[in-house]
N, C-alpha and C positions, 0 to 999 in steps of 0.2 A: 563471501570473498575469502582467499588465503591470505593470513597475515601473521607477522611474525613478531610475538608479545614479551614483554619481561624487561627488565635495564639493559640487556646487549641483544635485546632481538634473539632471542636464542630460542623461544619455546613457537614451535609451528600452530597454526591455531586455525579454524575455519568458523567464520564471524559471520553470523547473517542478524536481517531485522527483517520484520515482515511490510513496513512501508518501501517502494520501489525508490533508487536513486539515493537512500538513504545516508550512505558512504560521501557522497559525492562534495568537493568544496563549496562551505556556503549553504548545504544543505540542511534542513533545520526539523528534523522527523521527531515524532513525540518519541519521548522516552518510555518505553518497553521495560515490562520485566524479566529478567535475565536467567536463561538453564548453565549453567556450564558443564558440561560430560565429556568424562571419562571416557576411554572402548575398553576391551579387553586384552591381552595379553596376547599378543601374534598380529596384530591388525594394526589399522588405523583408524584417526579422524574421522574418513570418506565413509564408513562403514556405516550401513541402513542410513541412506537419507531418509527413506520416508518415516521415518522417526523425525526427522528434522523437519520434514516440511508440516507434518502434524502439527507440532509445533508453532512454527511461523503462522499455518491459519487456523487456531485454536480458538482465536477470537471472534465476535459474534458480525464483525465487518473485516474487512482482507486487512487493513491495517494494523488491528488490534486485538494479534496475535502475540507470541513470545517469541524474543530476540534469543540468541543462544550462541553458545561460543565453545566449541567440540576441542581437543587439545591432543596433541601428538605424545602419547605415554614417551616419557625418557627410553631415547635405545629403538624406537617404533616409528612407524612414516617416514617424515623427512628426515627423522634424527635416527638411520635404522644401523642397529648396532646389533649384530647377529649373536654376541654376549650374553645379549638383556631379553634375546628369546626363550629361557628355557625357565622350568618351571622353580626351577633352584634360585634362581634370581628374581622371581619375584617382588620377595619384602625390598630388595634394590630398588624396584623400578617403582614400588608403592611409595617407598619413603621421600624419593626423592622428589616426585611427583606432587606429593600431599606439602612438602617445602614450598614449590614453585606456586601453589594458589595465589599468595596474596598479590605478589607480583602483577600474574596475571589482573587482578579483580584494579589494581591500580592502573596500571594501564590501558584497562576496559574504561576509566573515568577519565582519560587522557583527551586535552581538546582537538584532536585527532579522528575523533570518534562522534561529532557533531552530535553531544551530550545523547546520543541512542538509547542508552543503557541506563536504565534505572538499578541500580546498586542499592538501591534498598530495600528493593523487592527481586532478590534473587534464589536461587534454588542451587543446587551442586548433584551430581549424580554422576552412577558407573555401573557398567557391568561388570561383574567379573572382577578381576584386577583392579578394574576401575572402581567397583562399587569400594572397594578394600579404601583405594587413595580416599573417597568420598568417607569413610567410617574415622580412620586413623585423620581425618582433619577435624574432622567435628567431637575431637575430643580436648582439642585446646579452643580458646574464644575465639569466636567467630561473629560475622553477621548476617549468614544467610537465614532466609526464612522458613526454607523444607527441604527435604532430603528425597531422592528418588534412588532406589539401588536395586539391581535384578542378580542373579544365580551368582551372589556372594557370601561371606560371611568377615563376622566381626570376632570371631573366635578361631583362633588359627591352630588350637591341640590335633585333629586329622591332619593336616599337611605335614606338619612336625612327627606324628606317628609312623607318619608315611615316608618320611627322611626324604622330604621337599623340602621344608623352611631350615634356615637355621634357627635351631630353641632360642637361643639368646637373642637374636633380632625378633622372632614373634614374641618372645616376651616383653619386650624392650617397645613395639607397636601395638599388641593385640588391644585393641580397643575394649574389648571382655575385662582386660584389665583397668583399664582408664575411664569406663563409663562415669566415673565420681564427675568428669569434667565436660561431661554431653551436655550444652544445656539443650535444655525442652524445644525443641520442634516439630512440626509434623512430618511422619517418615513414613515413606511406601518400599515395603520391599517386596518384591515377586518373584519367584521361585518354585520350579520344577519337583516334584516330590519322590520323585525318582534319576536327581541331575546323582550323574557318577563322579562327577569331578571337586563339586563343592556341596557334601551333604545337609541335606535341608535341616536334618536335626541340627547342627553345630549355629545356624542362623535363628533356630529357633533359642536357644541357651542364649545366643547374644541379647535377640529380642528381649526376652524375658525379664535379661538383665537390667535392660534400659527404661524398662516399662517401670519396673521396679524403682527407678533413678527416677525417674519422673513422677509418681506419687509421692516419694519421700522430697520432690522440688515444691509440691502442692500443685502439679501439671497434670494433666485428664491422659493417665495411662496411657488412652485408647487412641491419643494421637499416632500411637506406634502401628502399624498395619502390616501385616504380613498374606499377601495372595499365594495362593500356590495349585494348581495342579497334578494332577495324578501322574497322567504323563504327557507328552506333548511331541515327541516323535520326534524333535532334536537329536543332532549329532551327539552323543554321550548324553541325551537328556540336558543338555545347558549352555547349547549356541541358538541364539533367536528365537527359543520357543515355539518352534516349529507349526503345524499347525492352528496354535493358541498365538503367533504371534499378533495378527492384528487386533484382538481382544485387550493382550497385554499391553498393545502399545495405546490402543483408547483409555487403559485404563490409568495408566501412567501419565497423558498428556490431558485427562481431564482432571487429576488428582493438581498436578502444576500446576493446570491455566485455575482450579481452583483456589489452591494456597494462595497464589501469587497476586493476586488478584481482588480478594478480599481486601475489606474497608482497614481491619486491622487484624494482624497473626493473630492465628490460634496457639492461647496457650493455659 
């Protein structure tokens, strides 16, 4: 369902659970674990359901799948702001976005929401753009439980070389920079080895960092994951993964329904 989340109803959101009627007054559906994502830059929400319906029946009965909550990038969808299209505005649309989470995550626990949504067993993810809001939040405290992020990076010196970002906002967000404040979770990142737009190297230096961050927390490296392909026949090598996408996206919705899902996080 479309709904509109945060203290003034401001951030557009697209909300499902995998039990039917779930929504409805009075309706009383087991509480689910929660994805929230990101899209990318130019799009919206609506973008690949069937990522989303993966998702919803991820689980081993139609029920007891993952609930998910897709969210309209600031400037994008219903909030479209032809400004906050270009690639110059960006770290804008990351920062602002990675702001509006908790909001959201509160209002997902609102009795409104006929307790759906387990919030404790939650996940955050993006592509793209998105993966970016999903990196620059999980460098302050958080409560999610795993991270899912495709054709991004957490190191933003290419964009900045390339006189896209402004240096002083990606310095001021680059996650590269602030890893001291990742705490440990399981993270999947996927990634084209040939994407033109967001160099796989610059994801792998982020990676490396964080793995780094997580032995010195006394956390098992090897929670960090990084998938990648050679090439995949996408548009610039890094819209949908192109031929590899149904692969990618099994492997990303069995990584979730696994984190999520377990007795207790891995850490």
């Amino acid at each position: 369902m479309n709904a509109r989340l945060g203290p003034r109803a401001e951030i557009p959101a697209l909300v499902a659970h995998p039990t039917p009627g779930w929504d409805r007054a009075g309706s009383r559906p087991s509480p689910r674990p929660l994805v929230l994502w990101f899209h990318g830059r130019t799009v919206s929400k609506e973008l690949d359901p069937g990522r989303y319906l993966r998702w919803l029946r991820a689980g081993p009965t139609p029920e007891e799948g993952l609930a998910l909550c897709a969210v309209d990038l600031p400037g994008h969808g219903e909030r479209f702001d032809e400004s906050l299209q270009t690639p110059q505005r960006t770290l804008d649309v990351v920062e602002r976005a990675a702001a509006e989470v908790d909001a959201i995550l509160e209002d997902l626990a609102a009795p409104r929401w006929n307790g759906a949504f387990d919030l404790s067993r939650c996940a955050v993810g993006g592509m793209s753009a998105g993966g970016m809001v999903t990196l620059v939040r999980l460098c302050s405290p958080h409560t999610f439980r795993a991270a899912a992020v495709e054709a991004t990076s957490g190191a933003f010196a290419f964009m900045v070389e390339r006189g896209l970002y402004d240096p002083h906002a990606a310095a001021r967000l680059e996650p590269l920079r602030r890893v001291a404040g990742f705490r440990p979770i399981p993270l999947l990142a996927l990634h084209s080895e040939a994407d033109e737009w967001v160099p796989v190297a610059s994801m792998r230096s982020f990676l490396g960092a964080l793995s780094r961050r997580y032995a010195e927390a006394n956390a098992d490296p090897t929670l960090v994951r990084l998938h990648t392909w050679p090439t995949t026949g996408a548009p610039n090598e890094h819209y949908g993964f192109g031929r590899v996408a149904n692969e990618a996206k099994n492997l990303q919705t069995a990584f979730l329904f696994e984190t999520l899902t377990a007795r207790e996080p891995r850490a």
